[in-house]
C-alpha positions in Angstrom: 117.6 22.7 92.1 116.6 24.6 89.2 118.5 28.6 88.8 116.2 30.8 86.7 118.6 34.4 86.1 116.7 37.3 85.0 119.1 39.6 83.7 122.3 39.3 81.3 124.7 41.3 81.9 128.1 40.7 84.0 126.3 39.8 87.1 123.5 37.9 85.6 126.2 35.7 82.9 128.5 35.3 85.9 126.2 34.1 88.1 124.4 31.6 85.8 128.1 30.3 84.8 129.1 30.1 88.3 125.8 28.2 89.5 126.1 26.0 86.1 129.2 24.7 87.2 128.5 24.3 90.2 126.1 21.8 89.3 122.9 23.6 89.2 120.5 23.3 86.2 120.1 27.0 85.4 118.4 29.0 82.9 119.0 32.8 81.8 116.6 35.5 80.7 117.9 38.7 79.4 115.7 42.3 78.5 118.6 42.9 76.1 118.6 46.6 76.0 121.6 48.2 74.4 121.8 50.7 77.4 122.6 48.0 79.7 125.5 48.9 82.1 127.8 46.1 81.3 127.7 47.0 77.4 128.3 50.6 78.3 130.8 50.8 80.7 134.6 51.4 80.7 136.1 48.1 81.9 137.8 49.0 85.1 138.9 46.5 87.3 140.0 49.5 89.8 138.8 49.5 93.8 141.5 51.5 94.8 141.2 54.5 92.1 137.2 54.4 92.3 138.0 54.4 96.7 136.5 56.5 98.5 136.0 57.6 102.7 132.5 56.2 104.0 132.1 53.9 101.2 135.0 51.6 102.5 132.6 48.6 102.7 132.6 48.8 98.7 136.3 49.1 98.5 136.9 46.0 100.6 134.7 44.1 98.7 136.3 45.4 95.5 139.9 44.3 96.9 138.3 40.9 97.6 136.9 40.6 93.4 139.9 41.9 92.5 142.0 38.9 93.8 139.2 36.4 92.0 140.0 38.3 88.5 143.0 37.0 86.9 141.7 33.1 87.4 138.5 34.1 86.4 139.9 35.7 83.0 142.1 33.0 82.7 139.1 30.8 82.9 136.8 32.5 80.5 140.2 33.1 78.1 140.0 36.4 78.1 142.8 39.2 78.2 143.5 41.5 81.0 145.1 45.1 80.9 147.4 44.5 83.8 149.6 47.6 83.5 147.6 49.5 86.4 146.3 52.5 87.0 147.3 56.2 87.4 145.1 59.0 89.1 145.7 62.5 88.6 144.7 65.6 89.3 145.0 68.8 87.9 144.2 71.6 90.5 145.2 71.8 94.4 141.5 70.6 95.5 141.6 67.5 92.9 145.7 66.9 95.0 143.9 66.8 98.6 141.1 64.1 97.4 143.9 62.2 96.5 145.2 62.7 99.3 142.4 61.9 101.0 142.0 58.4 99.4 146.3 57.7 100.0 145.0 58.6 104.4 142.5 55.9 103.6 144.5 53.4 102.5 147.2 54.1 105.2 145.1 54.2 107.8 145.3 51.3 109.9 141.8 51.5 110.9 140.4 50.9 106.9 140.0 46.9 107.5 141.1 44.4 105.2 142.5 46.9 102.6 145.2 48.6 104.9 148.2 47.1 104.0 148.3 48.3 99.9 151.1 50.4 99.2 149.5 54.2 97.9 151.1 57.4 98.0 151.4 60.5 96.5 153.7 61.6 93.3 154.6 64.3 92.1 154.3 66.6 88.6 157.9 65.3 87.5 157.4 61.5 88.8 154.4 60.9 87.6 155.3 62.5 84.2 157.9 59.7 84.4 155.1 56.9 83.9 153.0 58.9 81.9 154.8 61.4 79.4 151.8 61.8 77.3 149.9 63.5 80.4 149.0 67.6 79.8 150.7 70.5 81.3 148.1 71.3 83.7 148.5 68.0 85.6 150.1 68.4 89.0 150.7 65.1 90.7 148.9 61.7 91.2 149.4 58.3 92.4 150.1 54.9 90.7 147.9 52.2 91.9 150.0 48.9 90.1 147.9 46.1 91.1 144.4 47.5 89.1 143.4 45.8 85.9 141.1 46.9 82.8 139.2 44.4 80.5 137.1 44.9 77.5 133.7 45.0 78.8 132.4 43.7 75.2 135.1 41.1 75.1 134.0 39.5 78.4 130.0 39.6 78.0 130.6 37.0 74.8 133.1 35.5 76.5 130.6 34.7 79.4 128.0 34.0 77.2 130.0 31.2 74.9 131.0 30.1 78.7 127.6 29.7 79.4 126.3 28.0 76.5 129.0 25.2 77.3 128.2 24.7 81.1 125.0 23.9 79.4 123.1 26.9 80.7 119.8 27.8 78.1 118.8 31.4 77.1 115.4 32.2 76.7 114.1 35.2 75.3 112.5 39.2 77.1 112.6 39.7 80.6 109.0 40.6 82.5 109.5 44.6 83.5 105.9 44.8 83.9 106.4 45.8 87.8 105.2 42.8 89.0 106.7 40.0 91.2 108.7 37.5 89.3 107.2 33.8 89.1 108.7 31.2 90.5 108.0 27.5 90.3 108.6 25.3 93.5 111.9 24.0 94.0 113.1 26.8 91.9 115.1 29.7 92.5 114.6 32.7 90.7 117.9 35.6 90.8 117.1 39.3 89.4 120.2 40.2 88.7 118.5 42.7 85.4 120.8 45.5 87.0 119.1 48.9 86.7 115.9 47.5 86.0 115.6 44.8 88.8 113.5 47.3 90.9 110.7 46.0 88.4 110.9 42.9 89.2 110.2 42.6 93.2 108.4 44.7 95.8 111.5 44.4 97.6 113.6 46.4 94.6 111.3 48.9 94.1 112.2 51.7 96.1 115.8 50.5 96.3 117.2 50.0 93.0 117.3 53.4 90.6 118.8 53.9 87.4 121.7 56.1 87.3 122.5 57.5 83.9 125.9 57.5 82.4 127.3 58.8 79.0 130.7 57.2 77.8 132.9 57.6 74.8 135.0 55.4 72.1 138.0 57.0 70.7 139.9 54.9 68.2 143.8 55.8 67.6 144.3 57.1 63.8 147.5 56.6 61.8 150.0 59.3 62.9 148.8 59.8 66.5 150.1 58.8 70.0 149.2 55.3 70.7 146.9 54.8 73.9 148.0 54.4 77.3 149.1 51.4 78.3 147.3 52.1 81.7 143.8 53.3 83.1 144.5 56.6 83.5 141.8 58.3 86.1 142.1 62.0 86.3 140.2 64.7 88.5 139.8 68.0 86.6 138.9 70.8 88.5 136.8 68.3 91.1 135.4 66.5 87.7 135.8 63.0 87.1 137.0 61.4 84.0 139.0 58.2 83.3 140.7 57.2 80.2 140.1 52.8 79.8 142.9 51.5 77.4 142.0 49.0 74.3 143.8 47.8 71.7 142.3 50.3 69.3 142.2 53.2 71.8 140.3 54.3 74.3 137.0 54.2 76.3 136.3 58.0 77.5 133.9 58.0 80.8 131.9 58.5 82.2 129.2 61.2 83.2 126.8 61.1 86.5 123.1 61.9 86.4 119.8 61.0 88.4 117.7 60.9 85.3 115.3 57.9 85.2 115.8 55.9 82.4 116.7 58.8 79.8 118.7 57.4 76.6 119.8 60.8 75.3 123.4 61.7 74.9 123.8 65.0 75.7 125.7 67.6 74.0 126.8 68.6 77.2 128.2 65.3 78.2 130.3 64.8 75.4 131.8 68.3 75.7 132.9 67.9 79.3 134.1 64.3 78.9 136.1 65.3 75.7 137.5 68.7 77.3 138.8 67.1 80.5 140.2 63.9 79.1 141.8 65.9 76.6 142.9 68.2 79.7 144.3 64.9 81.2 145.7 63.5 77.8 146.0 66.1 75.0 146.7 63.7 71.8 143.5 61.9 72.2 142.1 65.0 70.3 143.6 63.4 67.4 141.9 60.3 68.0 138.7 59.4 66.3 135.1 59.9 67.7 133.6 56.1 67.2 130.8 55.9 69.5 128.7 57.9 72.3 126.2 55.9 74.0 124.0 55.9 77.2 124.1 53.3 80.2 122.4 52.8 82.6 123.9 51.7 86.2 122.0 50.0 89.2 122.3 52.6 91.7 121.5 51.8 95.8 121.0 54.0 98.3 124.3 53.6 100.2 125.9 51.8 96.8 126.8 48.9 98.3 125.2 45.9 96.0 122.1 44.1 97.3 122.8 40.2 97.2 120.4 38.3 99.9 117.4 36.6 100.0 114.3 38.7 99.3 112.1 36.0 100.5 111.9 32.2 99.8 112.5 31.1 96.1 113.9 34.9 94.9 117.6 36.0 95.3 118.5 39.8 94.6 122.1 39.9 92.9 122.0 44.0 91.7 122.9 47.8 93.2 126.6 47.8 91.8 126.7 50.9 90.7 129.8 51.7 89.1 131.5 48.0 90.2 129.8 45.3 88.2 132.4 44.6 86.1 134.9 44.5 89.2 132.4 42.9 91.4 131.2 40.1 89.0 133.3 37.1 90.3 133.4 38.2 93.8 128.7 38.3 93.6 128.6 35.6 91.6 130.3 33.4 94.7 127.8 35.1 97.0 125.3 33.9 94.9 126.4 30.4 95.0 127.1 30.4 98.4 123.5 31.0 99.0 122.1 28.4 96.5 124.3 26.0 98.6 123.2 27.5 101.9 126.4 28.1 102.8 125.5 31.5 104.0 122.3 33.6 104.8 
């Protein structure tokens, strides 16, 4: 059976490299915009800090992808950031969300997630993992078993993966809004992310672009180093998260039903900055490297859409804010139903 993927991001890469070596004979083609969401995106590997109540479906799955990461980073060669992650919050309303997501977790109703070990710290213990953290923090929890990666690191990684399972690139992906071609025998995947709702009836009314704005902050001689973990705070209800690298850190990420608008706005950078510097003052030493639009694959009840659309065509997109975390865990779905191992 011949695989064509249409699209080249995380999910796309994955799932051609995961088909390829699986024995399929699989070619990839990729719009290559530079506001794609895996290129943009903050790299992390974090179901239980991004949890929430009525989206536990997406949390269980993100537990399940979480469990695949380490041999699947191992396998590509690249490095993890395995030092967790802390959530904070800095006012009583940004405490009883966390609290919220600690009932979930404990809840013995949640599913296959039930059993991880969350709770609550406070000011003075979670200063005690943290020192760096601001004044106006008031508590938070530690969730040790999330990860990070560089999101950058991992698409060439994938990529040189691909090329050796013998998987060939070709060039521009059809956006034109009209059914993708396939050739009997064949299978075509969209897995183009935000822009897959182009490429099938099916898509159109499900998949939407949701806008994001994120930050690069590179450390400077003299300054704190960065955080050894993801640090995810809640500022006054706002959400902002802190990714470590080895250089610094990745600031993100902003929220907006916009279409497919590429602006950064002033307004994003100032509220990303101001509550990441809320969270972790000496960043404001840090340097300003980069602020760039992405754009994630958005569904209507964000759970990702990976089924057959109809006889030939697969649908691998809708992660929203997951495709890094989800990669592994879709691109086994995807397999599966190349094999017809499932429906």
């Amino acid at each position: 059976m011949e695989v064509a993927v249409r699209g080249g991001g995380v999910i796309g890469l994955s799932v051609a490299w995961w088909a390829a070596r699986a024995g399929f004979s699989v070619s990839l083609c990729d719009l290559g915009s530079p506001h794609a969401g895996s290129r943009v995106a903050g790299g992390m590997l974090a179901p239980v800090a991004e949890a929430w109540p009525g989206e536990e479906t997406v949390t269980a799955q993100g537990v399940e992808a979480l469990a695949l990461w380490p041999d699947f980073a191992a396998a590509l060669n690249v490095e993890l950031f395995d030092s967790g992650t802390i959530s904070v919050g800095t006012s009583p309303g940004d405490l009883a969300d966390l609290r919220r997501i600690v009932e979930l977790f404990n809840n013995p109703t949640s599913g296959s997630f039930n059993n991880l070990d969350v709770g609550l710290l406070n000011s003075r213990e979670i200063r005690q993992l943290e020192p760096a953290l601001g004044p106006s923090v008031r508590g938070g929890m530690l969730l040790p078993g999330d990860l990070a990666v560089d999101n950058r690191e991992l698409l060439s990684a994938l990529r040189k993966a691909c090329v050796e399972e013998g998987v060939i690139f070709e060039s521009g992906v059809d956006v034109g809004g009209t059914a993708v071609r396939t050739r009997p025998g064949a299978v075509t995947v969209i897995a183009a992310g935000a822009w897959s709702g182009q490429l099938h009836p099916a898509l159109k009314d499900v998949i939407r672009p949701v806008k994001g704005e994120i930050l690069r902050l590179s450390w400077r001689p003299g300054t704190l180093p960065p955080p050894t973990r993801t640090i995810r705070g809640s500022v006054s209800g706002r959400s902002v998260y802190l990714v470590p690298r080895k250089d610094g850190v990745v600031v993100g990420a902003t929220q907006y039903e916009a279409g497919f608008d590429t602006d950064v706005t002033v307004a994003g950078v100032r509220d990303l900055l101001r509550d990441a510097e809320t969270v972790l003052p000496g960043i404001a030493e840090y340097a300003l490297t980069e602020a760039a639009v992405g754009f994630r694959a958005g569904s209507p009840d964000n759970v990702p859409v990976v089924r057959w659309l109809e006889p030939g065509v697969i649908a691998a997109t809708g992660h929203h804010r997951n495709g890094l975390l989800l990669a592994p865990h879709t691109a086994r779905q995807v397999v599966g139903l190349l094999k017809g191992e499932s429906s």
